[in-house]
C-alpha positions in Angstrom: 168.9 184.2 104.0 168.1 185.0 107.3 170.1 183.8 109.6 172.8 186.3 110.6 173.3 186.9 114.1 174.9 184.3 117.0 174.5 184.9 120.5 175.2 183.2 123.5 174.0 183.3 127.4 175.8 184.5 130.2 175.1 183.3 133.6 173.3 184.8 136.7 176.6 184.2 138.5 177.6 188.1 139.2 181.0 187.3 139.7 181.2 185.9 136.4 179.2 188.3 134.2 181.9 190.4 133.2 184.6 188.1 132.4 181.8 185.7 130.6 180.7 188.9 128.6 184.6 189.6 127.5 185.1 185.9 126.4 181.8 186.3 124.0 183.0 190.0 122.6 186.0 188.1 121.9 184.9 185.3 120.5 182.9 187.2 117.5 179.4 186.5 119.3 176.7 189.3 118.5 174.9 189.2 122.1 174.5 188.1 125.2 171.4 187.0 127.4 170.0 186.4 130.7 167.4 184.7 132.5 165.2 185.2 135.3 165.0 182.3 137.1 167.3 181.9 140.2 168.9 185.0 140.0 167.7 188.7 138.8 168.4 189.4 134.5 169.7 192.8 134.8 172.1 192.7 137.0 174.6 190.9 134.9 174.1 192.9 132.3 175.1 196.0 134.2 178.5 194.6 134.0 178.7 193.1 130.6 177.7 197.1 129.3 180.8 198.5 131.5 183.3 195.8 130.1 182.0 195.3 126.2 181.5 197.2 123.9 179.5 195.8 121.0 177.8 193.2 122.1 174.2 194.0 122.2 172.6 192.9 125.4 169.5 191.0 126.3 166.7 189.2 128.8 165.1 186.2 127.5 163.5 186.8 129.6 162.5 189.5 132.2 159.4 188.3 134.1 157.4 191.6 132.9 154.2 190.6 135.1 156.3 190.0 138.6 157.1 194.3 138.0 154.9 197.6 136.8 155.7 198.9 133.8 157.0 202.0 135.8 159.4 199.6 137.7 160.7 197.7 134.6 160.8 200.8 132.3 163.4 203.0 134.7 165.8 199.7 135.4 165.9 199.4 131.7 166.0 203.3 130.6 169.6 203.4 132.7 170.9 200.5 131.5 169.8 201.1 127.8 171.6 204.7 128.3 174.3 203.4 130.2 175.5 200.9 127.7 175.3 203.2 124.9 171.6 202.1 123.5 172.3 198.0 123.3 169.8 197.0 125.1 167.5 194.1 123.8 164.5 194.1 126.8 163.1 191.1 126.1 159.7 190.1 128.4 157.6 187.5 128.9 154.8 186.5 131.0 155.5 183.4 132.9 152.2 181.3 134.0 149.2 181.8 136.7 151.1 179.5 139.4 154.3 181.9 139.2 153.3 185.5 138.9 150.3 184.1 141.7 151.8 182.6 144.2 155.4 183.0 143.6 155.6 186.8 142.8 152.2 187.6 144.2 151.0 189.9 141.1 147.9 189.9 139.5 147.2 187.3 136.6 144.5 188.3 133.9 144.3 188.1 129.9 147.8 187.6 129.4 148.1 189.1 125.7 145.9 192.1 126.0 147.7 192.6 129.6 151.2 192.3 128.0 149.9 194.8 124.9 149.6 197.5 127.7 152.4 196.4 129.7 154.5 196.8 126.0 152.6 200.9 125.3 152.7 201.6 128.6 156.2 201.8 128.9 156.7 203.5 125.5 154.4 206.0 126.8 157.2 206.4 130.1 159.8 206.5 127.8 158.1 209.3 125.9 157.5 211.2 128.7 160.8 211.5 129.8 162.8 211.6 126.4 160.6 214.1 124.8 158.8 215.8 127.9 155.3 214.3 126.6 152.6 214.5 128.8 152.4 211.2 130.9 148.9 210.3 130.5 148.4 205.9 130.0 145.2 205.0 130.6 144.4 201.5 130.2 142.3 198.6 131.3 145.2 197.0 133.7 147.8 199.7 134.0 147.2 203.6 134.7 150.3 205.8 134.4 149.0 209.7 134.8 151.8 211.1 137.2 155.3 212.1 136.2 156.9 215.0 137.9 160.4 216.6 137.4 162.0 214.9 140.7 160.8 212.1 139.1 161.7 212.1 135.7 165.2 211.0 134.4 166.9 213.2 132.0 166.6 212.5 127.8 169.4 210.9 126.5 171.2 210.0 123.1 169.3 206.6 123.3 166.0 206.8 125.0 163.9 203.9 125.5 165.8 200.2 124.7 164.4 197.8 121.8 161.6 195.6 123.7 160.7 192.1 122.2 158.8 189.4 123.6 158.3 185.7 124.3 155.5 183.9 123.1 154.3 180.4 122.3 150.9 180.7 121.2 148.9 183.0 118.6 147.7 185.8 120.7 150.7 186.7 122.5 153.0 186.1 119.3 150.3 189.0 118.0 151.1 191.2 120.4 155.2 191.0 120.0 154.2 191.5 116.1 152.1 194.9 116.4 154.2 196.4 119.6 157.2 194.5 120.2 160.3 195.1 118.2 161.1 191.3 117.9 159.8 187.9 118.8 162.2 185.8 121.1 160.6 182.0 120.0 160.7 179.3 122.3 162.9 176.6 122.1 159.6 174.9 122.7 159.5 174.7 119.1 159.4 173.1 115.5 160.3 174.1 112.1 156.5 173.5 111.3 155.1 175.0 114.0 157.4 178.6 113.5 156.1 178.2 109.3 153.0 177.4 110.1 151.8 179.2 113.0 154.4 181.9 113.9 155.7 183.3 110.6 151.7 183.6 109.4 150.6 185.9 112.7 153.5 187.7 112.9 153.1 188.4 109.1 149.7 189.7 109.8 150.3 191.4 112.4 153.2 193.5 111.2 151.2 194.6 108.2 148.4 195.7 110.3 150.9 198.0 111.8 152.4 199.2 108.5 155.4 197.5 109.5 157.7 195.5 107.1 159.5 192.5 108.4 163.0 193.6 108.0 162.1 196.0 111.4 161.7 192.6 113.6 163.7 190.4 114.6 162.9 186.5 115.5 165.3 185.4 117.9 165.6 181.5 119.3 167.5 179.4 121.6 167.8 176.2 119.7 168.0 172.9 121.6 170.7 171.1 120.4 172.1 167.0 120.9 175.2 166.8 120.5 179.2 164.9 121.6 181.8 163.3 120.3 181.3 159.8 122.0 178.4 157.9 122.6 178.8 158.6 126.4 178.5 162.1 125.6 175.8 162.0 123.0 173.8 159.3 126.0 173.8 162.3 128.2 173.2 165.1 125.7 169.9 163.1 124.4 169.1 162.4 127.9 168.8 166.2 129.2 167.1 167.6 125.8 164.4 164.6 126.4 163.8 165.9 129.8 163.9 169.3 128.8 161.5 169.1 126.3 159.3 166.7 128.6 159.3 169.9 130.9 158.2 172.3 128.6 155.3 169.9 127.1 154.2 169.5 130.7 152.7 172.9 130.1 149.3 173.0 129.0 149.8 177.0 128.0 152.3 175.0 125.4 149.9 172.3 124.1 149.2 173.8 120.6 152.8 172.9 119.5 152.2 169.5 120.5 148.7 169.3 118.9 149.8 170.8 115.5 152.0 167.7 115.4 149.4 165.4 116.7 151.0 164.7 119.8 148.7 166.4 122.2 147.7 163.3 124.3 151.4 163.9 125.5 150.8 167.0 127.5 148.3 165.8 130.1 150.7 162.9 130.7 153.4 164.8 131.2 151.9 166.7 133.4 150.6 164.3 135.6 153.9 162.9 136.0 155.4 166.6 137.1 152.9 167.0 139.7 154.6 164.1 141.4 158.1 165.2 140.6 159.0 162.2 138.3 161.2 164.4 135.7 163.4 161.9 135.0 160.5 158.9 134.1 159.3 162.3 132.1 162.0 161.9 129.7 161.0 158.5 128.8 158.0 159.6 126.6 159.9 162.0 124.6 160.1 159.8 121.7 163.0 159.6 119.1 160.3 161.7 116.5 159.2 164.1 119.1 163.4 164.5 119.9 163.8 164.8 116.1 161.4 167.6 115.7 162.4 169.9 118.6 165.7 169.7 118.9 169.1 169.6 115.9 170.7 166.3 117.0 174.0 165.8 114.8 178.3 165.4 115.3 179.9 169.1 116.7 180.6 169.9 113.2 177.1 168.8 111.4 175.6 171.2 114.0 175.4 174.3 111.7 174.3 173.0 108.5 171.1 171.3 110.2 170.7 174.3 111.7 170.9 176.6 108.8 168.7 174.1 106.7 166.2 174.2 109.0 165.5 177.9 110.5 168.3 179.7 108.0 165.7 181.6 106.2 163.2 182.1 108.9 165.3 183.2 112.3 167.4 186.4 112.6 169.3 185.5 115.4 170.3 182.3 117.1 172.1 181.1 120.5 172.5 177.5 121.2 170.7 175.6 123.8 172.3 172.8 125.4 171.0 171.8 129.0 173.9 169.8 129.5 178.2 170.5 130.5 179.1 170.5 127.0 180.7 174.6 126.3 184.0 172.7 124.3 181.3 171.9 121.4 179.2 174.6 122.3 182.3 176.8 121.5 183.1 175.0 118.4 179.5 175.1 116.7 179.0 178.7 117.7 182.7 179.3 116.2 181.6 177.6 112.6 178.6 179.9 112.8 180.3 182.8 113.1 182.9 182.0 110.6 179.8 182.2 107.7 180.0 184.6 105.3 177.7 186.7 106.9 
């Protein structure tokens, strides 16, 4: 059994982060996360670290490729030390489009980029904590000057816990020999985390000498679900045209393909370029719904979630692209009753 901790997400609403981040302490959760998209990850979690004070807390994800390690590693070195050493820095790499043309940032062998994004970092963090010699020399990223004006103090905590995001084999590699966890994407099936993920991240751990109780496997589970047919309309609605979204994505395909749907990406994608998400919805069919997402009644929730990741995820927060936080509340609430 696997399966232990419960998170939830916070919003990018600054306003809100502290008394969001209070409610979750109280409710029992074990973390909280943020998201880059319209509004910056860390932020937020500035305040959640001044007003909790167990909650671990973490970015799912920080855009690692719109910063420099440098950039990235001294934001999270203060907030780590700040918050008393809770920090979960979770990356990932967005696409080419985004870190081109919306962040402007180089885009280049993603995996073996993000391996050096992931050491060179460590290698800051080392540098500062233990007065190492900053000297990172790699193939994208050169870090070879660190003076004293420069360098932040050591502290009880040093560097935060970094995990990553990844879909596909090479990048799940990565998160398995330098990351500290894997955050999964909802993007996901049970057969695609046994039979794709688990394997690499198996390998890659014991090519590091690492044993699988030192990483964790975090994921964001999309989840159907109401207590009338009105609201279980809607909530089947949005997790079709989330998960149309996300199978637009041809860097996502493989998940598709292992389950023979792969014909379904180009389409989707054709439709996306010209903006017809909702038609999108429309070829998420009821067995592509079934395998992506835990459809059941507000109280059937954790079972079905249990019997499908329990012995194969660490940590869980529930996805739910839809207004729905009364049953979001009462599943998370049954999950955190478990005898954990």
């Amino acid at each position: 059994h696997r399966l232990v901790l419960v998170d939830c997400a916070i919003g990018g609403d600054l306003r809100r982060a502290a008394a969001s981040s209070v409610e979750a302490e109280e409710a029992g959760y074990d973390g909280v996360w943020t998201s880059e998209t319209a509004n910056d990850p860390l932020l937020p979690l500035v305040l959640a670290a001044e007003h909790t004070e167990r909650l671990d807390l973490g970015t799912a994800i920080v855009v690692a490729f719109g910063r420099s390690p440098l950039t990235l590693a001294l934001a999270a070195w203060d907030l780590n030390a700040y918050s008393g050493g809770r920090l979960i820095l979770g990356l990932g790499s967005q696409i080419k489009p985004h870190i081109e043309r919306r962040y402007s940032m180089p885009w280049s062998h993603p995996a073996a980029r993000m391996r050096e994004f992931i050491l060179a970092m460590h290698a800051i963090w080392d540098c500062w904590q233990n007065g190492t010699r900053l000297d990172f020399r790699g193939e994208f990223y050169s870090h070879t000057l660190m003076t004293p004006f420069f360098s932040p103090a050591a502290n009880d905590f040093g560097g935060p816990r970094v995990v990553l995001a990844a879909v596909g084999e090479m990048m799940t590699k990565v998160a398995a020999e330098v990351a500290d966890g894997l955050l999964v994407h909802p993007f996901t099936t049970e057969r695609y985390v046994r039979e794709v993920t688990l394997p690499v991240v198996e390998a890659g751990l014991a090519a590091g000498g690492r044993d699988r109780s030192d990483f964790a496997l975090s994921l964001p589970a999309l989840i159907v679900t109401g207590d009338t047919p009105e609201q279980l309309a809607e909530a089947d609605f949005a997790v079709r045209r989330q998960i149309a979204f996300y199978a637009s994505t041809p860097a996502y395909k493989g998940v598709l393909d292992l389950h023979g749907w792969g014909d379904l990406q180009p389409a989707l994608n054709t439709l996306s370029k010209a903006g017809k998400w909702d038609e999108m919805a429309g070829l998420v069919t009821e067995e592509v719904l079934e395998h992506f997402a835990v459809r059941g009644a507000p109280g059937e929730v954790p079972a079905l979630l249990e019997a499908r990741f329990g012995d194969v995820i660490d940590r869980v927060s529930l996805y739910l692209p839809y207004p729905d936080r009364a049953n979001e509340a009462r599943i998370a609430t049954a999950l955190l009753k478990r005898d954990r």
